[in-house]
Structures are given as structure tokens and as C-alpha cells.
C-alpha positions in Angstrom: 2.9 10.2 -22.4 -0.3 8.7 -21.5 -1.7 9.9 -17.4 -4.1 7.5 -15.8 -6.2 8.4 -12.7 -6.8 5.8 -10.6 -9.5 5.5 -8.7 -9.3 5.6 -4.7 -10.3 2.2 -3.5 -8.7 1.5 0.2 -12.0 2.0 2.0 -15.7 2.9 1.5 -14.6 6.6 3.1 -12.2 7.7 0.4 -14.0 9.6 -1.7 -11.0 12.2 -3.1 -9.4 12.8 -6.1 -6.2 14.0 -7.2 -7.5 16.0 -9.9 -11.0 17.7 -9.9 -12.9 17.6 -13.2 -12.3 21.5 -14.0 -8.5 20.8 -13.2 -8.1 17.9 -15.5 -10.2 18.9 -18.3 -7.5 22.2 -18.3 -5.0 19.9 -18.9 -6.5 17.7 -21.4 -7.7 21.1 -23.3 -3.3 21.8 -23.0 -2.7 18.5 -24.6 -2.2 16.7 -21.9 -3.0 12.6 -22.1 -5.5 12.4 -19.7 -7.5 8.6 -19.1 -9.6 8.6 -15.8 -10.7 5.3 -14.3 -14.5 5.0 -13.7 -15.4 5.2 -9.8 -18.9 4.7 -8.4 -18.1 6.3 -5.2 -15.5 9.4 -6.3 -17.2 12.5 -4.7 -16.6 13.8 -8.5 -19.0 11.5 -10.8 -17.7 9.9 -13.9 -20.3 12.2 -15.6 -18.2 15.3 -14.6 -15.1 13.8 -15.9 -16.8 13.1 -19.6 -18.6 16.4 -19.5 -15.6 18.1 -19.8 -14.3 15.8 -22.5 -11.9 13.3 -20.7 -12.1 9.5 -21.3 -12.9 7.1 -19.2 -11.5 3.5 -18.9 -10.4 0.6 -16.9 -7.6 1.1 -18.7 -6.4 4.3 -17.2 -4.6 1.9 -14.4 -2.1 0.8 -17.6 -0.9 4.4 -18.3 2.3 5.2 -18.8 2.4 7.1 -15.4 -0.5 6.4 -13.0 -1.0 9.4 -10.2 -3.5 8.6 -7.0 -4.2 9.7 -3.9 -3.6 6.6 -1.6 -0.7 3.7 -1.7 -0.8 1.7 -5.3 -1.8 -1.8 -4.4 1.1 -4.4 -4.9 -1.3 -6.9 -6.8 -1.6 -3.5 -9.3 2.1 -2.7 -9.2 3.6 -3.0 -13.4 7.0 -3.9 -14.9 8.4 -0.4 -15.7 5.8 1.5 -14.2 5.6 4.8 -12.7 3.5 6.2 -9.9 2.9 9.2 -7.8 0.5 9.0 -4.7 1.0 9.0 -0.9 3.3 6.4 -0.6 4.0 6.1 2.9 7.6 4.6 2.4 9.9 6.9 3.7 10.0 6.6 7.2 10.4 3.1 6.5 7.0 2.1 7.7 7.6 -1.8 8.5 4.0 -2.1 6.9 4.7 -0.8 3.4 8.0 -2.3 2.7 7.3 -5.0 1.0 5.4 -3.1 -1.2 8.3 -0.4 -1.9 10.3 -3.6 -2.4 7.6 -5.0 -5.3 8.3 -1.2 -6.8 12.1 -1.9 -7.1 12.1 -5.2 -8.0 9.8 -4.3 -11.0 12.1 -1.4 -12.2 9.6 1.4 -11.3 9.4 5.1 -10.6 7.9 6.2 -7.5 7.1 9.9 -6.3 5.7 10.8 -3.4 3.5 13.9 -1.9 5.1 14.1 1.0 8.6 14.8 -0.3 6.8 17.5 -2.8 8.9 20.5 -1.2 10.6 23.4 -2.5 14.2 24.7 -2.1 13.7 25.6 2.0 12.1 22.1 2.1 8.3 22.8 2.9 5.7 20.6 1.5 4.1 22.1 -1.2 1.3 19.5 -1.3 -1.1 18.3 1.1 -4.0 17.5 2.6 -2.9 18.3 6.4 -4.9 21.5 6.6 -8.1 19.6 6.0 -7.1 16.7 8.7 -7.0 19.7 10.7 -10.7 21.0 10.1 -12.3 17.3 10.3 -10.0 16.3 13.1 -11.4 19.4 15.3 -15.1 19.0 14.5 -14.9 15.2 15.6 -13.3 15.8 18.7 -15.7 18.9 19.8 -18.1 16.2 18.8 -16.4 13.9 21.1 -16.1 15.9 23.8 -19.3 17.2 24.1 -20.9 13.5 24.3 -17.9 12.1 26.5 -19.4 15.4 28.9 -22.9 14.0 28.2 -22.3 10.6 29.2 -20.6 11.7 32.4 -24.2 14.0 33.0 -23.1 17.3 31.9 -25.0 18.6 29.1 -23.3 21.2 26.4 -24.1 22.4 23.1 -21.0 20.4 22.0 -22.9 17.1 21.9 -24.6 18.6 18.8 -22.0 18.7 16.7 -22.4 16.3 14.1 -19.9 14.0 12.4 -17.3 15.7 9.7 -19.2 14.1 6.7 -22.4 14.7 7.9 -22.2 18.2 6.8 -22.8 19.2 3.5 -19.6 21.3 3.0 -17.2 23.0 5.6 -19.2 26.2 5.0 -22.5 23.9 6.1 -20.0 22.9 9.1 -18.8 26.5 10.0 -22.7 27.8 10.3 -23.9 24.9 12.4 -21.1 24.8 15.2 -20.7 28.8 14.9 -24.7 28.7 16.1 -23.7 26.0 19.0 -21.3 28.7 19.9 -24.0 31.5 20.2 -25.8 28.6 22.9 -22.6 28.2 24.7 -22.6 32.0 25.5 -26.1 32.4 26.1 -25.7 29.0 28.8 -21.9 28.5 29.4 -20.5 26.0 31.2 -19.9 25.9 35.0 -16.2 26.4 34.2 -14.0 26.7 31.1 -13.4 23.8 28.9 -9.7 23.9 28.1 -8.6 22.6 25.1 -5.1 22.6 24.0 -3.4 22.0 20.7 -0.2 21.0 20.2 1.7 22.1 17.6 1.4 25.1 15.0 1.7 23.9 11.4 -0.7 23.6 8.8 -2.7 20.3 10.7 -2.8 23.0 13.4 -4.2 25.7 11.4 -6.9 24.3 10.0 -8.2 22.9 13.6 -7.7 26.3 15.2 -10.2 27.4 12.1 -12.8 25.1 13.6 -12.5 26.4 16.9 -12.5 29.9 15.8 -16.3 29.5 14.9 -16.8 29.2 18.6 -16.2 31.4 21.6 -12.7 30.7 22.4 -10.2 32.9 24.7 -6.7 32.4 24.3 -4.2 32.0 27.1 -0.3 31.2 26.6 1.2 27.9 27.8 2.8 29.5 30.9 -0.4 30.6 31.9 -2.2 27.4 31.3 -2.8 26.2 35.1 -4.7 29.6 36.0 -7.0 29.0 32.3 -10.0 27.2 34.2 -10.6 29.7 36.7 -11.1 32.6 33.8 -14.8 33.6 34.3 -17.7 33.7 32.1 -15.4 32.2 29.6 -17.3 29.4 28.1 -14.2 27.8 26.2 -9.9 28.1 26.3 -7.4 27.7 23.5 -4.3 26.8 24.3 -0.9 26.2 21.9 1.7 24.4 22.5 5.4 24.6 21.0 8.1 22.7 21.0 9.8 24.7 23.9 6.4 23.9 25.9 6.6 20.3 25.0 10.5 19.0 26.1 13.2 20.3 28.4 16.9 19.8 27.6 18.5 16.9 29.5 21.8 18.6 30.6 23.3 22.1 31.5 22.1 23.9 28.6 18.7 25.7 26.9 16.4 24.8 24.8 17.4 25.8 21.2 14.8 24.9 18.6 17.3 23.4 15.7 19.6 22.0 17.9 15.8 19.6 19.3 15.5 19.4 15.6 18.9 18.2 14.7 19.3 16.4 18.8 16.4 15.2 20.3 18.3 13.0 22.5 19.7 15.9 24.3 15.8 16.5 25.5 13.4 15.1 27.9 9.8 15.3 27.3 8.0 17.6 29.8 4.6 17.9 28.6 2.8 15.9 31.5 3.1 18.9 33.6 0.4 20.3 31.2 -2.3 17.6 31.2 -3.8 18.2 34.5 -5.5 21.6 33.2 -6.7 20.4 30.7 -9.9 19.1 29.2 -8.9 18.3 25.4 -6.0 17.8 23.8 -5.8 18.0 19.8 -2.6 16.7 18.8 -1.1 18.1 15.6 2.9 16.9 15.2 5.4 15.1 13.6 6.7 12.3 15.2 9.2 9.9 14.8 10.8 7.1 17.0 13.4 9.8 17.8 11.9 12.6 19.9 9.8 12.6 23.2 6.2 11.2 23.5 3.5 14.1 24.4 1.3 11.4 26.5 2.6 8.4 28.0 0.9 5.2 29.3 2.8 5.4 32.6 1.1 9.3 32.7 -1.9 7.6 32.3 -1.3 5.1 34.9 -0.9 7.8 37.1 -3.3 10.1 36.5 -6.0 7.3 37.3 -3.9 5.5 40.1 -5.9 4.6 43.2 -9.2 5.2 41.9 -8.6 8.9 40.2 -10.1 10.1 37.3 -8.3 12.7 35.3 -9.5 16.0 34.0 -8.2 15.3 30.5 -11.3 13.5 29.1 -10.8 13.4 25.1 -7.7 13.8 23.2 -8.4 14.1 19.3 -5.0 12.5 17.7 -5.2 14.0 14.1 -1.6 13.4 13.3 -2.2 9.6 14.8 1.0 7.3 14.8 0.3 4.0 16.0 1.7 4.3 20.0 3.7 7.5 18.8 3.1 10.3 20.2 0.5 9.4 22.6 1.5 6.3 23.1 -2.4 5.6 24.0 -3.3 5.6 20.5 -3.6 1.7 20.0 -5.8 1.7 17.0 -6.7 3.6 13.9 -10.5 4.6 13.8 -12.7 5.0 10.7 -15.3 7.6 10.6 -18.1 6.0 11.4 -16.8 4.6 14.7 -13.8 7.7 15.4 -13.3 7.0 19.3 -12.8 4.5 21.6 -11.7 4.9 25.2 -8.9 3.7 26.9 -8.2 2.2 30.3 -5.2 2.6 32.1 -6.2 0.1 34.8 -6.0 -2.7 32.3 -4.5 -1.3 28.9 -8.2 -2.4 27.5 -9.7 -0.3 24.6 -13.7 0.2 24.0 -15.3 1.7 21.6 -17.3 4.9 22.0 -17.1 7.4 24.6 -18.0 6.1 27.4 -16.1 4.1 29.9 -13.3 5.0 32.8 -10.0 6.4 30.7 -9.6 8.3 28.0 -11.8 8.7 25.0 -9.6 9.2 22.0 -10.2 10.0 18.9 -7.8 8.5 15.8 -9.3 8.3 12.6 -6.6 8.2 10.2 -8.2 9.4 7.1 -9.1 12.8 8.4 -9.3 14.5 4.9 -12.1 12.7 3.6 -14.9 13.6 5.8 -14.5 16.8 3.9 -13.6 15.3 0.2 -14.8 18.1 -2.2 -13.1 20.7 -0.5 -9.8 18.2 0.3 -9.7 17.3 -3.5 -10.3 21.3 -4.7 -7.5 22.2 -2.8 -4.9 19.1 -3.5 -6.0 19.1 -7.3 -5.3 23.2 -7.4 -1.6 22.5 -6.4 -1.0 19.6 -8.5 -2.1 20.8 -11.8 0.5 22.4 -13.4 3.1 19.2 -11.8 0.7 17.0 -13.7 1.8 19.3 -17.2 5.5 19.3 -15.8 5.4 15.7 -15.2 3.8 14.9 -18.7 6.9 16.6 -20.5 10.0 15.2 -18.5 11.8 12.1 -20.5 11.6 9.6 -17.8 13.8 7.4 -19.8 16.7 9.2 -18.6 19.2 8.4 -15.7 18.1 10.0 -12.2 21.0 12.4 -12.5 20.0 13.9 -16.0 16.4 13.6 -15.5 15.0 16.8 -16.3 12.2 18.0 -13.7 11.8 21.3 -11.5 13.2 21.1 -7.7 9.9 20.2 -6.2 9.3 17.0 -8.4 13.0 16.1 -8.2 13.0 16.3 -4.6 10.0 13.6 -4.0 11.4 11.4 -6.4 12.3 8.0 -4.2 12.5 5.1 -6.9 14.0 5.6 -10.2 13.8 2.6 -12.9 13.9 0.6 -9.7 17.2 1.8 -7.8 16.7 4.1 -4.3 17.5 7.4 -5.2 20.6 8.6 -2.9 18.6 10.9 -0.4 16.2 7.7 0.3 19.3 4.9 -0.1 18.7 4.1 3.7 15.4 2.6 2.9 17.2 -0.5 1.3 18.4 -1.6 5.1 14.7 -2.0 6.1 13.6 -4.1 3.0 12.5 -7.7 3.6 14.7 -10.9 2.3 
């Protein structure tokens, strides 16, 4: 069986790979059939690829199984084919269903990273921990010229822009030494940033932070974290339990939110007034509270208010999800805009009455080498498994380990059962 890379072409900004050079010329070296398709902007160059003995060619996109990062095109979509990349399909995203319905009406095979998981059902693949790093060091840098424009001056205004730096190790000297400034000349009072959420998105952004001066305070103690002095900067996160209340006569038990989110209330407005940041790190569907509402926002800046909340850095950004403020995804170049309760208006930059937020979408590649060394680690040895599985077989005898198996959603065209739902949202 013949592999193809494809190259990433969605936007000027992606940059990653799913397999590095090293990675894929230790398969080809295994007898792998590698083909890689020439890019002039992979953060890899072709010459890295054919250095290490793989071919190139247009052709690679004509492979018996093609594997990218980003959504197949539909205009690129085969008879018979079979793909593995980010589909963005299974929630039944109105936006990509006509494209999952181009896959089964042309008899393919789709996988996707996202339902890569292993028996206890945690993703095994992923780029979230690096959303979390570039999502963090854009919203300091957010913050800290959102501050400026409002006349307060802090070292945070010198952070520079996630792919500006050379590396994350370039990243982690630069804004550790803006820390050592922020000690030396703290601010009047302490900037209070909270993070919702604890998972890998979460991790990696409590990273970034950790390069500065940061004392950490519990939610319950969240409304008295402004008045700790000498503290230049506050970290606080959030949990589930912090975030909703149950609706009825009963407690808050974390499976049963899981498994009943209608049985809870959203609470985390009581939050908001204390603090200065939020970075927000969840999952969210349709089913479960929203963290920040419009009618919160309305509130906060009723009657001529202004809130203390200035930025909010939405890393795990659903359109209107979770903070239903987030009207827009932002590219990299242009990550915030601010948004006006008064009028529901949205304008770019920082400046402005509202609240500057932050929503690029493609977090992981402002930091592509490190995003692509990390994905491309995981995925190797699936690349060997899925070279030797007979894909000609029926979904129920199709030979492939649990965590392949599992993010099957298309085979030879028909829904596999646990994603059969997804026909009821398919167009005419």
C-alpha cells in the first residue's frame, strides 16, 4: 500500500506536518510506501524529505491512503479513497457535512485524530497541548497592550506574537526575562488571570505562565486574589464544579454533569468580576452551560460600566460556544478584536470599549516544528499499523489495533455504527 502526504494548504499559517522527515524516513527505511507531496511553505523543506531518501511527487495526493493534518478538500476527494486527517465531522459541524457526505457518496474511508483514543477513551493524538502554549503567549501579549492602550504600562506589552519566536525554548527565555521586570516593577495590583479547565489545552498554557511570576489561589478564594500584595501576577483554575451549579435538590457529581448537563445551571459569572484574564480551555458542545454570556456582558458594561475582565484568550474557540462573545475566528496576524456589548459590534485590535478577545483557531501553528515533532512521534508507528491492515475487508473483520478502530468513521462509504447519527445531519 502506497502512503501519500499531502501537503497543508488551508492558509498561509499552516506550516505542520504529520510526519517529520526523521519519522518518515524510519518508516520508509521499514518498508513502508512513503510518497511526500512537494510544499514551498512546510516548516520541513522538500530537501529534508529527499535527504533522507523519500520521494517526492504531485502524485503522493493519488495514494492508496492519503494522511494530512487539516480537512481533505472535497474538489480532492477520490472514488475509493482513504484518508486520515482532522476531519472535523463528528460533532456534525453544519460546515463540513457536505463534505463528509462527498466521502460517502464516493465509497471512502475516513479516520480521524480526534477519535484516536485508547480503551479508557483518551485521545492519544493531538495537537491541544501546543494550542495551549501559543494560545497563552498571545493573550499575555494581548493583555499587556489592551493595559497599554488604557495607559498602564507592563512588561507584558513586550511579548511578542507566538511565531515570532524562533522556538518555544526562544519563547520561554524572552517572557521568563519580562517576568524578572515584573518583579523588579510590579504592578499597582495583581493581574488575575484565570483558566478554565485542566486538560492537556490547559497544561500547556499553565507552562507559559509558569515562566513568569505567578501565585496560585483556589477558585473559592478568587475574590480576595487582587488584594494579595507584592504579587505581580495570579493563577487561577477552574473545574467543572467551579463552573455550573445543579438545577434541583441535589449535588454536583462530576459524571452525572457529564452524562446530564441539563440537570445544571451555569454559574461561572459570579467569577468574572475578579478577574483580569480569562484563558478558556474546554470542551463544549450545544449541551452544557456557556462560561460567558452576552447578557453577562450586557451587564457588566450597563449604564456606562466598564468591567475588570479586559482580555479573554479563547484557545478552545467555538463559534458563540462557550463564550458566546466569540463571533469570529482570528488568524495570527490579526488574533484579537474587541467586542461591544453596547451594540454587539466587533473591532479589530485591542482597543475599544468591551472586551478584547483573542480567537485564533489555528493555535498550533505559531509553533509548527515543535507541534509537528510531537504529532509526528505519536503517529509513526499507526502509520506502519495502518500500512499492514487489508482495508478491503468489511468494518467488522477489519483488522486494526483499538486506537485505529476506534477513529474509524467512514468505511467504503457507509457510517460506521458509533458515528450512524451523522447520517441525520447530511444535506439532500
Amino acid at each position: 500500500m502506497k502512503i501519500g502526504i499531502r501537503r497543508e494548504d488551508k492558509n498561509k499559517w499552516e506550516r505542520r506536518v504529520p510526519l517529520t522527515p526523521t519519522d518518515a524516513g524510519y518508516l520508509f527505511n521499514k518498508g513502508v510506501d512513503l510518497v511526500i507531496q512537494p510544499s514551498d511553505i512546510r516548516v520541513f523543506p522538500d530537501s529534508d524529505y529527499s535527504n533522507v531518501g523519500l520521494p517526492l511527487s504531485e502524485d503522493a495526493v493519488n495514494a492508496d491512503f492519503l494522511i494530512a493534518v487539516k480537512e481533505i478538500p472535497i474538489d480532492m476527494i477520490q472514488q475509493g479513497g482513504k484518508y486520515l486527517c482532522f476531519a472535523h465531522v463528528i460533532k456534525a459541524q453544519p460546515y463540513n457535512m457536505p463534505t463528509l457526505k462527498r466521502f460517502i457518496d464516493l465509497g471512502c474511508t475516513l479516520l480521524d485524530y480526534e477519535k484516536v483514543v485508547d480503551t479508557d477513551n483518551r485521545r492519544l493524538i493531538f495537537f491541544s497541548i501546543h494550542a495551549g502554549y501559543a494560545g497563552m503567549i498571545e493573550s499575555l501579549r494581548a493583555l499587556g497592550l489592551r493595559l497599554k492602550s488604557q495607559g498602564t504600562e507592563t512588561p507584558l506589552a513586550e511579548v511578542k506574537p507566538a511565531y515570532e519566536y524562533k522556538d518555544l525554548n526562544d519563547a520561554e527565555q524572552h517572557i521568563t526575562a519580562i517576568g524578572h521586570q515584573l518583579l523588579e516593577d510590579p504592578p499597582a495590583e495583581p493581574i488575575v488571570i484565570g483558566i478554565s479547565g485542566y486538560g492537556n489545552v490547559s497544561q500547556g498554557a499553565q507552562k507559559v505562565l509558569s515562566w513568569l511570576p505567578v501565585t496560585v489561589v483556589e477558585p473559592e478564594d478568587v475574590a480576595k486574589a487582587g488584594e494579595l500584595a507584592d504579587k505581580p501576577l495570579v493563577k487561577v483554575v477552574f473545574g467543572e464544579k467551579d463552573m455550573v451549579t445543579a438545577a434541583g435538590d441535589y449535588d454536583f457529581e462530576l459524571q452525572d454533569y457529564f452524562d446530564n448537563p441539563d440537570r445544571y445551571n451555569g454559574k461561572f459569572s459570579e467569577h468574572l468580576p475578579y478577574l483580569d484574564m480569562l484563558i478558556n480551555t474546554i470542551f463544549w458542545t450545544e449541551d452544557y452551560p456557556r462560561l460567558v454570556t452576552k447578557k453577562w456582558a450586557t451587564s457588566a458594561f450597563a449604564d456606562g460600566k466598564k468591567s475588570r475582565l479586559q482580555v479573554i484568550g479563547d484557545i478552545s474557540i467555538d463559534i458563540e460556544g462557550s463564550i458566546e462573545m466569540s463571533m469570529k475566528a482570528t488568524y495570527p496576524d490579526n488574533p484579537c478584536f474587541v467586542y461591544n456589548p453596547d451594540d454587539e459590534s466587533m473591532s479589530d485590535g485591542v482597543e475599544g470599549r468591551g472586551i478584547c478577545l483573542m480567537t485564533v483557531d489555528n493555535l498550533p501553528c505559531e509553533l509548527p516544528r515543535e507541534s509537528s515533532e510531537h504529532f509526528s512521534s505519536i503517529l509513526r508507528d499507526m502509520v506502519a499499523e495502518i500500512s499492514e491492515a487489508d482495508w478491503d475487508a468489511d468494518f467488522e473483520n477489519l483488522d486494526l489495533p483499538h486506537h485505529l478502530k476506534s477513529a474509524v468513521i467512514l468505511h467504503k462509504g457507509k457510517l460506521v455504527p458509533d458515528f450512524a447519527h451523522l447520517a441525520e445531519s447530511l444535506p439532500e
